[in-house]
LUMVOTI-857758 format. One record per residue (C-alpha): residue number from 1; residue in one letter; chain; y, z, x negated. Coordinates in Angstrom, 2 decimals. Last residue first. Layout:
N
ATOM   num   residuo   cadena        py        pz        px
ATOM   NUM         A        A         Y         Z         X
...
This chain:
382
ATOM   num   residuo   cadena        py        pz        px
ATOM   382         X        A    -25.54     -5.64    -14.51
ATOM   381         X        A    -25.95     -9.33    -12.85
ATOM   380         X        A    -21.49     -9.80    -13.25
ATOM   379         X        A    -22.08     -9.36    -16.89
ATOM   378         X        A    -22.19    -13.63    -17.56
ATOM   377         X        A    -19.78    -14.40    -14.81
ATOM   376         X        A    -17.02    -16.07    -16.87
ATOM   375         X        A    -20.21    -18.20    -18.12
ATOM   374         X        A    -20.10    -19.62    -14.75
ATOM   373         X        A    -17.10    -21.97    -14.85
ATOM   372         X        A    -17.20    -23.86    -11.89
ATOM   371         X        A    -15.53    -21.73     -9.39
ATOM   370         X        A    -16.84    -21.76     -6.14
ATOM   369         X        A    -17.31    -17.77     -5.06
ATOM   368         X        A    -17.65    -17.25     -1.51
ATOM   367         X        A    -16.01    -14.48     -1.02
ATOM   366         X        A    -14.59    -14.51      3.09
ATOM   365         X        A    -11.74    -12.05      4.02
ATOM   364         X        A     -9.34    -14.45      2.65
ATOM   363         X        A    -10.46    -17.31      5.57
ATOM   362         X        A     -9.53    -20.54      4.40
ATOM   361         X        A     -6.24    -22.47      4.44
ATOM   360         X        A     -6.04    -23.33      8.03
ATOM   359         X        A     -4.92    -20.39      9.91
ATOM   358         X        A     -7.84    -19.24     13.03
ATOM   357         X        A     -6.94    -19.47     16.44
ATOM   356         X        A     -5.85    -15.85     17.82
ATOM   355         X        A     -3.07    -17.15     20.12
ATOM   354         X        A     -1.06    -13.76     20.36
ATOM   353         X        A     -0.32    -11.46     23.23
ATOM   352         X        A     -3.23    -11.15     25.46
ATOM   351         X        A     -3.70     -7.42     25.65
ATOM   350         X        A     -6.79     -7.34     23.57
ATOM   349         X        A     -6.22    -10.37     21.83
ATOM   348         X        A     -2.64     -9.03     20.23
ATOM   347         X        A     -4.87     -5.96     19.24
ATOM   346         X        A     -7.64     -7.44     16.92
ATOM   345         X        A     -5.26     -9.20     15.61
ATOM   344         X        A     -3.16     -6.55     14.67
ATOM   343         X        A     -6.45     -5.00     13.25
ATOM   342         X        A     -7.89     -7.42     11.20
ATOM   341         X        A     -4.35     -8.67     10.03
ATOM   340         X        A     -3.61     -4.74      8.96
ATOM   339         X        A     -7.55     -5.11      7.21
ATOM   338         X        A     -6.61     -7.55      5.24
ATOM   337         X        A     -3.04     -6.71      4.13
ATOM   336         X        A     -4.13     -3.47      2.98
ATOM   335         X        A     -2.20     -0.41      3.57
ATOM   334         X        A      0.17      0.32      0.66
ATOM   333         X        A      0.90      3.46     -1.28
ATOM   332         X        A     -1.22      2.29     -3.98
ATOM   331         X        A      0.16     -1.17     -4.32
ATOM   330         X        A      3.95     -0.23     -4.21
ATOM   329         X        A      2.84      2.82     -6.72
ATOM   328         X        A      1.59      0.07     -8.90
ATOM   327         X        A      4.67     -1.68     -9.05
ATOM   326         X        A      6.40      1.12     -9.88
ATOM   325         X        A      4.53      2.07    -12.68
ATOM   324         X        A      4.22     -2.16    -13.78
ATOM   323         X        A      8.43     -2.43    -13.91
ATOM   322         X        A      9.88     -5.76    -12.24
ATOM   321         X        A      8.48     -4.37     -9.18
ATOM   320         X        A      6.25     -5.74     -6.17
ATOM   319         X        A      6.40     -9.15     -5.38
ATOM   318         X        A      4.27    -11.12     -2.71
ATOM   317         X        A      3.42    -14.55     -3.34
ATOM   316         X        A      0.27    -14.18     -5.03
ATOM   315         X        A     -0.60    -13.16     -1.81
ATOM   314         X        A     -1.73     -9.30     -1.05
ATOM   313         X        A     -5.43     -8.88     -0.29
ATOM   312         X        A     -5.80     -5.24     -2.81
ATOM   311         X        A     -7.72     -6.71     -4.99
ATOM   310         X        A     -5.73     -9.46     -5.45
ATOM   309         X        A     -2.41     -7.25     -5.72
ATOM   308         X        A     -4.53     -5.00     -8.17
ATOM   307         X        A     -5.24     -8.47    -10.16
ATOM   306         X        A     -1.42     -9.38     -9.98
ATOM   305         X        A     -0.26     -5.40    -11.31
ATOM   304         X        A     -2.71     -5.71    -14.45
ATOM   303         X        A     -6.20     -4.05    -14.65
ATOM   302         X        A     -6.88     -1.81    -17.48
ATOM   301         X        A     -7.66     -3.22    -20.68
ATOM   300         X        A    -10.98     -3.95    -23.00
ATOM   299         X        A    -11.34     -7.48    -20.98
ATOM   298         X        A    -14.98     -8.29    -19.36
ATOM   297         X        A    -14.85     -6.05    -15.87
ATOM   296         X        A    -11.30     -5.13    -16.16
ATOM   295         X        A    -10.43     -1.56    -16.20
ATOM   294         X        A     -9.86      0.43    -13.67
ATOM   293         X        A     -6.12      2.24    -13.36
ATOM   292         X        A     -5.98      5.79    -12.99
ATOM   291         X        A     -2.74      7.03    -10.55
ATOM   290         X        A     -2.41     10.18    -12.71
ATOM   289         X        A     -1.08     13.29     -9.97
ATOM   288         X        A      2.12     14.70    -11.62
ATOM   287         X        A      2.56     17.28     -9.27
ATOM   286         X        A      5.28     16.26     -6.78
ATOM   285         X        A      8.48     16.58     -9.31
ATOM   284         X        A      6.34     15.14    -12.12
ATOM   283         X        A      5.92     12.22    -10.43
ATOM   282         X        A      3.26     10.60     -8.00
ATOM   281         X        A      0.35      8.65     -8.00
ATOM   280         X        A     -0.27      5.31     -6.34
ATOM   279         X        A     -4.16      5.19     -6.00
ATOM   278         X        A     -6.17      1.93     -5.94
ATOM   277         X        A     -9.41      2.87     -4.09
ATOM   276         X        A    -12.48      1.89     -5.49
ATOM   275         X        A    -12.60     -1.68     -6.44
ATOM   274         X        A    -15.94     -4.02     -4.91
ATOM   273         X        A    -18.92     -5.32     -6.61
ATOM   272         X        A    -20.59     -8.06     -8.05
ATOM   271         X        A    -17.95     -8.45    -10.65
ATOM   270         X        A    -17.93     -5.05    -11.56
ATOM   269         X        A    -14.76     -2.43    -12.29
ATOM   268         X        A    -14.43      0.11    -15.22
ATOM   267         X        A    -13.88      3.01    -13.55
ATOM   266         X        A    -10.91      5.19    -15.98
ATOM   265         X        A    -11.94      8.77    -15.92
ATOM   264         X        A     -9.64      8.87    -18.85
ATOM   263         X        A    -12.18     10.41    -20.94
ATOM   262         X        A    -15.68      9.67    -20.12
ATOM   261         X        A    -14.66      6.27    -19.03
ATOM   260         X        A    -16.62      5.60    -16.06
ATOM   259         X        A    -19.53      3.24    -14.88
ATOM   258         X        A    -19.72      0.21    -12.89
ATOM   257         X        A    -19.52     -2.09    -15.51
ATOM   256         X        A    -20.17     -1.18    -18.58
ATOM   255         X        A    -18.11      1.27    -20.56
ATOM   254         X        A    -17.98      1.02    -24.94
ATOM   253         X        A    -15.63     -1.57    -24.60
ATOM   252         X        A    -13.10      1.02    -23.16
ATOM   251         X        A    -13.59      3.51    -25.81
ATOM   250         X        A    -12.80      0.63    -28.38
ATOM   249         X        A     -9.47     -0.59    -26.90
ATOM   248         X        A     -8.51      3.23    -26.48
ATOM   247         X        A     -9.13      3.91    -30.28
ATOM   246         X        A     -7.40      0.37    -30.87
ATOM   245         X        A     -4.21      1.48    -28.73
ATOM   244         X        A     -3.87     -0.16    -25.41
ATOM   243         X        A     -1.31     -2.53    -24.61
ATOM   242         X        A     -1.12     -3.16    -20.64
ATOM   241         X        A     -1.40     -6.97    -19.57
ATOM   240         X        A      1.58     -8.87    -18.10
ATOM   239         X        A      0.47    -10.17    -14.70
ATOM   238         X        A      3.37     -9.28    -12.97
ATOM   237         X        A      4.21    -12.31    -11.12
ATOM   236         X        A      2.97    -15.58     -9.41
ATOM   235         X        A      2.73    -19.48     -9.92
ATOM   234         X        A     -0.35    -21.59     -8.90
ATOM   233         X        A      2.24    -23.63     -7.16
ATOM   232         X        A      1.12    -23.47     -3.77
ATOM   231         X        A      0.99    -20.02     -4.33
ATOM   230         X        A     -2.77    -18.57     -4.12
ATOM   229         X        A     -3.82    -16.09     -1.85
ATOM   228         X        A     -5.39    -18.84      1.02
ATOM   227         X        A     -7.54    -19.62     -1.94
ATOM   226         X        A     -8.56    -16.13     -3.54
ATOM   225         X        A    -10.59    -15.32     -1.21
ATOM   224         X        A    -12.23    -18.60     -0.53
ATOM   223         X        A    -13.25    -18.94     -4.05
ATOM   222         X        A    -11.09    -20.83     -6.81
ATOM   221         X        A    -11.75    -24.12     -7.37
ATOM   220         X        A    -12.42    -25.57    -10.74
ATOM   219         X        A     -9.81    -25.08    -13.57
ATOM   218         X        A     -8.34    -22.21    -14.84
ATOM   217         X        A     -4.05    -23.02    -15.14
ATOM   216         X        A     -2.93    -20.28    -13.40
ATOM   215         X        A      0.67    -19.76    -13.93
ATOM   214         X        A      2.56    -16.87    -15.21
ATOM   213         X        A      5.56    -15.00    -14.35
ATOM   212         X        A      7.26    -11.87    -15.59
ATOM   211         X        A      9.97    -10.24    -13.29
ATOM   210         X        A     13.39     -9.10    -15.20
ATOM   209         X        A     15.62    -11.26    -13.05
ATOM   208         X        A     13.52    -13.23    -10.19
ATOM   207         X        A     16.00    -16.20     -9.20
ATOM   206         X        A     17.25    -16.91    -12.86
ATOM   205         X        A     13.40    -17.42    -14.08
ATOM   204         X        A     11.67    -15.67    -16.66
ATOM   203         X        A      9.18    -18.30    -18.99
ATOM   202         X        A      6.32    -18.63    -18.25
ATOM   201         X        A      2.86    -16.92    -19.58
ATOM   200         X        A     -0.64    -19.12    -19.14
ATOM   199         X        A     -3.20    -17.77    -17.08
ATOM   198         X        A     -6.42    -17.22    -19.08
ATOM   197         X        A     -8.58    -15.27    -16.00
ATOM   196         X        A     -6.37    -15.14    -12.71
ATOM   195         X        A     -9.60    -17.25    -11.31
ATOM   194         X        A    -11.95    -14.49    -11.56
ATOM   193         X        A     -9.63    -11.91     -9.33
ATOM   192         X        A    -10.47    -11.99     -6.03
ATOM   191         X        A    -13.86    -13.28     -5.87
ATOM   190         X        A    -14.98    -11.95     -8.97
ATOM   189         X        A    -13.71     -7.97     -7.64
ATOM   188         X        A    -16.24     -9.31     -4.86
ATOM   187         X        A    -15.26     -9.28     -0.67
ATOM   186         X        A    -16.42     -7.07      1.68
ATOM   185         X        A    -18.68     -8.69      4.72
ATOM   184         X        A    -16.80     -9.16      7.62
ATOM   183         X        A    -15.48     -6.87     10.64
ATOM   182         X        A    -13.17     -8.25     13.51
ATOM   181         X        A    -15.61     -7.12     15.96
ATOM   180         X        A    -15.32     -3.55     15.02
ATOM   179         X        A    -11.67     -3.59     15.66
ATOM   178         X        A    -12.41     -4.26     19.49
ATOM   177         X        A    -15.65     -2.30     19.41
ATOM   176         X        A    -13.16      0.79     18.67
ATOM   175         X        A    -12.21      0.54     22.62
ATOM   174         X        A     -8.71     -0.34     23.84
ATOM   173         X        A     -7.36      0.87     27.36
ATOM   172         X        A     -5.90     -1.97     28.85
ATOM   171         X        A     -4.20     -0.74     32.11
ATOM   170         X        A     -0.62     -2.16     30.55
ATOM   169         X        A      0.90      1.16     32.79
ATOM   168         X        A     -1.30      2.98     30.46
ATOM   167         X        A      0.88      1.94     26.95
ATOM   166         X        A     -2.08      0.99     24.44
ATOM   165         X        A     -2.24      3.41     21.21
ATOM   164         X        A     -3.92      3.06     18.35
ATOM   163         X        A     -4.79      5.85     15.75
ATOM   162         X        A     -6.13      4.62     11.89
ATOM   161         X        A     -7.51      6.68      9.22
ATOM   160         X        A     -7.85      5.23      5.79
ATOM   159         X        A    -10.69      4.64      3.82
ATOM   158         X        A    -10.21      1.81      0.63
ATOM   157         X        A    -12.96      0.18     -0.86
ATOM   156         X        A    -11.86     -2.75     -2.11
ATOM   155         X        A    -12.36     -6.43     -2.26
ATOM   154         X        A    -11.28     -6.88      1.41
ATOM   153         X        A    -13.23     -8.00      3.85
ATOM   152         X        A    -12.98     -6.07      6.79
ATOM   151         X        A    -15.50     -3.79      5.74
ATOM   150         X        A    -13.71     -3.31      2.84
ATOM   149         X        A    -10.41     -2.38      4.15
ATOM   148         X        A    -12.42      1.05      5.05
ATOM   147         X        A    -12.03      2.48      8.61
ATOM   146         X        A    -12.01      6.01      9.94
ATOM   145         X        A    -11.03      6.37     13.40
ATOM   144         X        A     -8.60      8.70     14.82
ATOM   143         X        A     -8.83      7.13     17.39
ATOM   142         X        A     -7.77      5.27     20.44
ATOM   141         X        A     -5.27      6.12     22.66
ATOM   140         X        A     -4.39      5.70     25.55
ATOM   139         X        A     -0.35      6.39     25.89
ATOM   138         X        A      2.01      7.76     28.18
ATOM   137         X        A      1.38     11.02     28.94
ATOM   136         X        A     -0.94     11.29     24.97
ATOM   135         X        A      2.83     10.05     23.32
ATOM   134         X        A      4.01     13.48     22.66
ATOM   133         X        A      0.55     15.35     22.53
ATOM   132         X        A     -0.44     13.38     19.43
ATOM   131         X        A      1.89     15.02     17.02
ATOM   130         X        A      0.38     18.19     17.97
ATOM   129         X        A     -2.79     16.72     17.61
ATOM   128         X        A     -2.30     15.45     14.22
ATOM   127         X        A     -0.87     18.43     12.94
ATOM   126         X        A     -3.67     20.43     14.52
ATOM   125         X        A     -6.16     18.20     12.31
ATOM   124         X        A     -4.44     19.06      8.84
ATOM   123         X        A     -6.65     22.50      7.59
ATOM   122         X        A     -9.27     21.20      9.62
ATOM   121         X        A     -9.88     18.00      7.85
ATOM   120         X        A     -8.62     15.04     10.27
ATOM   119         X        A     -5.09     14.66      8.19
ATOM   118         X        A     -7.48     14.04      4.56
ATOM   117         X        A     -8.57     10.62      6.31
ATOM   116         X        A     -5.30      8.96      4.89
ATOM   115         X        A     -2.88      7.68      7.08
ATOM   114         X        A     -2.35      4.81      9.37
ATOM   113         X        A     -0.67      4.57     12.72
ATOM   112         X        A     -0.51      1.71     15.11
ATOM   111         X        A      1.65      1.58     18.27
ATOM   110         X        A      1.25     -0.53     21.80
ATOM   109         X        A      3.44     -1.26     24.74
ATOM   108         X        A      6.75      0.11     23.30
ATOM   107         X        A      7.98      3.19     24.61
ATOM   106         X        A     11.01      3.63     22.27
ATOM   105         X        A     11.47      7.29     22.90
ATOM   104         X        A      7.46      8.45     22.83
ATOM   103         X        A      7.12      6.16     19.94
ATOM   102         X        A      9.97      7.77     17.61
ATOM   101         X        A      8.77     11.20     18.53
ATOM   100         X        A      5.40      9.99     17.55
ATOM    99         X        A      6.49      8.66     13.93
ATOM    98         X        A      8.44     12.29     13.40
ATOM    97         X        A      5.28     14.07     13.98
ATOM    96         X        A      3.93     12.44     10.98
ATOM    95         X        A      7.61     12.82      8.96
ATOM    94         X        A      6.80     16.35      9.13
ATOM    93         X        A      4.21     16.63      6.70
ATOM    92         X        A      6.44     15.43      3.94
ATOM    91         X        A      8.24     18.48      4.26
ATOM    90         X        A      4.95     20.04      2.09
ATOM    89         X        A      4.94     23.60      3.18
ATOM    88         X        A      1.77     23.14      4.34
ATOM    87         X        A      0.98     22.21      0.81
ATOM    86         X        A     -2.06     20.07      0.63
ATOM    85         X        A     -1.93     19.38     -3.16
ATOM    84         X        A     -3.15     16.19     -3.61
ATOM    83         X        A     -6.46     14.93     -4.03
ATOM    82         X        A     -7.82     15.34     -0.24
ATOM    81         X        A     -4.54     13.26      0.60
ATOM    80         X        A     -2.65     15.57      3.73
ATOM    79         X        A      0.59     16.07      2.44
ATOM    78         X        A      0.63     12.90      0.43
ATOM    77         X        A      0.28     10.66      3.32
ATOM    76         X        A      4.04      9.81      3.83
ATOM    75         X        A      3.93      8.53      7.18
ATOM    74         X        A      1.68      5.19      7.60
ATOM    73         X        A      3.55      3.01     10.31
ATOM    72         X        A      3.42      0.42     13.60
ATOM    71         X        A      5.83      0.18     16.53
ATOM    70         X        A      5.49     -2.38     19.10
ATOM    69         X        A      6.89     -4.46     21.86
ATOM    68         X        A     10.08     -3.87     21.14
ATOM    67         X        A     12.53     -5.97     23.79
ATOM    66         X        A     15.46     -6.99     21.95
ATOM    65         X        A     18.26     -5.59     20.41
ATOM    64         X        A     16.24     -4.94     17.03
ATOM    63         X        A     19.03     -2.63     15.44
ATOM    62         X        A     20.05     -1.42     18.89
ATOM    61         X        A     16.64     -0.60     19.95
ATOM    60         X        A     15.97      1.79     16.71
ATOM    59         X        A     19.56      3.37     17.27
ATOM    58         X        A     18.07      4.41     21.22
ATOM    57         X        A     14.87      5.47     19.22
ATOM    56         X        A     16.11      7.82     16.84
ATOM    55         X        A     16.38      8.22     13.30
ATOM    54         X        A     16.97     11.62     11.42
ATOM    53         X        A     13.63     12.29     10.69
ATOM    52         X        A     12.77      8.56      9.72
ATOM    51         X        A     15.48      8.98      6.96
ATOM    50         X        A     16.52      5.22      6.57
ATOM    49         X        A     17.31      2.71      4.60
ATOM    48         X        A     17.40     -0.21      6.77
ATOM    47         X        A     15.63     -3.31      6.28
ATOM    46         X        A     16.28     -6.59      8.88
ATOM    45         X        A     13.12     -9.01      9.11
ATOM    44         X        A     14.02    -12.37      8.04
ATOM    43         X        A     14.00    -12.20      4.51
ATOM    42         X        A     10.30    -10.60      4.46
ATOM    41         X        A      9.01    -11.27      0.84
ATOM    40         X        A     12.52    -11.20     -0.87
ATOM    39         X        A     13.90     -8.44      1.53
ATOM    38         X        A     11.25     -6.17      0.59
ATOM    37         X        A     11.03     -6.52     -2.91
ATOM    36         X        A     13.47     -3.11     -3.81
ATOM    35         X        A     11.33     -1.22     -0.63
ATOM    34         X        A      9.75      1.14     -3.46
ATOM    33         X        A     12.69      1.44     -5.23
ATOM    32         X        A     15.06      2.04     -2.53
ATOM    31         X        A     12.84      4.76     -0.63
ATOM    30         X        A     14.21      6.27      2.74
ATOM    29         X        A     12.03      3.39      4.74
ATOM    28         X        A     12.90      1.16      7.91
ATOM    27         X        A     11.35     -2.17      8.98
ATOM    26         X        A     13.08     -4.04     11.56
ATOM    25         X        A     12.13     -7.26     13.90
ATOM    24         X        A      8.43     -7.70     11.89
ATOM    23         X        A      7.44    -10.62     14.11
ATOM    22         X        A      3.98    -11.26     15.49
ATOM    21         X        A      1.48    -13.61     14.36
ATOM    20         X        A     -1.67    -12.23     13.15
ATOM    19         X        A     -0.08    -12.90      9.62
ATOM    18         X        A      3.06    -11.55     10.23
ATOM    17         X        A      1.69     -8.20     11.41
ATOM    16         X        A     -0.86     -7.93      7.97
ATOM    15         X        A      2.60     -8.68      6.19
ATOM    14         X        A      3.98     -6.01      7.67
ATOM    13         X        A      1.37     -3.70      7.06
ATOM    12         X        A      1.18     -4.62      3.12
ATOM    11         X        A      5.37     -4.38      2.91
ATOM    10         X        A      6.66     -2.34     -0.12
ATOM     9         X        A      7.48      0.65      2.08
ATOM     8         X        A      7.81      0.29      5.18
ATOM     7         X        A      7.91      4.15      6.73
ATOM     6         X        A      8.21      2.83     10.19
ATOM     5         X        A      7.65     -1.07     10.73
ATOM     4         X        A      9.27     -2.01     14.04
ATOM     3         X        A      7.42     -5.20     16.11
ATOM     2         X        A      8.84     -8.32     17.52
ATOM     1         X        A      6.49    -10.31     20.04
């Protein structure tokens, strides 16, 4: 069952194929940095540094040299993001058509694409329909639908646009009712993140140069997000927090939950509720767009890398960057782990690929919330 990951980045739809089951054969992505962890959280899928434009399918076959049975990938969004700029000059907007071409000459028997829900505005749809009309021979398709990682279970609200596509000689058309049914309820920023709360700081190891590392030493169980996230050794990285000024420090303790700096536009998250969308932003050199960080429900600070992760359904587990910009780029470009499992899943039953019996561990798209410790939750009624 070997899949290619197109446009890879730091690995949230891979992982989401792993965890329904398949293999991740070869992932391919033009960006060092944000593909630097790759090969520590998927060793045994093969990473290739790659412009996508320039790659073709017959060089795609060779690198996996077995039978592909499918090709999943979110193309550089930033083109089409309702907050961006929307160039139509943007190259970026290429790379779309690019993931199609790649399709139509690998023919594997299903693909997955993700992007943001900016590309079915007018100004972007005939992109997407160009695109479209190289696999539509060959393909059913399904989409584009609109789905939030949310309703999957995640802990935040995150909207992306999804298209699926079943090869026709398979005869298995797949309906949105077969994504639908893997819905949950969303999970709580307390859920995901409560138990992170007074880690204790260790010391940097040879294996993970320049990473920090911290332990979580909070007793009582965590909930049934958070438990299948966990290390088995309670260990994990980038947790360091962010060191505000005093006049920052203040402004933030002035915001309750669920309510916005006035300045920084910084949310300040909720413990009964879910994150809004965790944003990468860019560089100067593609308009300096200000990823804003929310700030932690009880601490004056914005949310570190690990509680983003959390948030985001990535295991404790998974690194990012030894540097927190970078790291939250990773996380903001990614899809979410959740919702990929929900949907690979979702399509390994459909044509009878993958033995969909349920991990032990607990179910991370649960929130039952079992810790013992309730004063924690004190603000989580507001």
């Amino acid at each position: 069952m070997k899949l290619v990951d197109l446009f890879c980045g730091c690995g949230g739809f891979s992982l989401g194929a792993h965890k329904a089951g398949f293999q991740v054969a070869a992932a391919f992505d033009i960006d060092e940095t944000l593909t630097s962890s790759y090969p520590t959280n998927f060793p045994k899928t093969k990473l290739y540094h790659r412009d996508v434009s320039m790659l073709t399918g017959d060089e795609i076959a060779a690198a996996v040299g077995d039978e592909i049975v499918g090709i999943f990938g979110g193309p550089p969004c930033q083109g089409f993001s309702a907050i961006g700029r929307r160039s139509i000059d943007d190259p970026r907007r290429e790379l779309l058509r690019h993931f199609f071409r790649i399709v139509s000459e690998v023919e594997p028997s299903f693909f997955v694409m993700e992007n943001v829900r900016g590309l079915a505005y007018a100004d972007a749809l005939p992109v997407l329909q160009g695109a479209l009309a190289l696999v539509q021979p060959r393909y059913d398709i399904l989409g584009p639908h609109i789905w939030d990682a949310s309703e999957f279970g995640a802990a935040t609200k995150r909207n992306r646009m999804f298209v699926i596509g079943v090869r026709k000689d398979l005869e298995a058309p797949m309906g949105k009712d077969a994504i639908d049914a893997f819905k949950r309820p969303a999970s709580t920023v307390k859920a995901a993140i409560a138990d992170l709360t007074d880690a204790r700081e260790l010391p940097e190891c040879e294996e993970l140069p320049g990473f920090d590392r911290w332990k979580i030493c909070r007793r009582g169980l965590p909930s049934d997000y958070a438990w299948p996230l966990r290390s088995d050794d309670k260990v994990f990285t980038g947790h360091r927090p962010t060191v505000h000024t005093q006049a920052v420090i203040d402004r933030f303790a002035a915001v309750k939950p669920g309510n916005f700096d006035p300045i920084g536009r910084h949310p300040r998250l909720k413990w009964s509720g879910q994150c809004p969308t965790l944003r990468a932003g860019t560089g100067s050199d593609k308009g300096s767009y200000q990823a804003v960080r929310p700030i932690h429900p009880t601490e004056n600070r914005v949310i570190t890398v690990r509680e983003a992760a959390r948030l985001q359904g990535f295991p404790d587990s998974h690194i990012f960057h030894p540097t927190v910009w970078h790291s939250f780029r990773m996380i903001g470009n990614s899809v979410s782990p959740i919702i990929a499992t929900a949907i690979f899943t979702a399509i390994g039953a459909h044509l009878g690929l993958l033995d969909i019996a349920e991990e032990g561990g607990g179910d991370p798209r649960k929130a039952v919330d079992t810790l013992d410790d309730q004063e924690l939750f004190a603000e989580a009624a507001e």
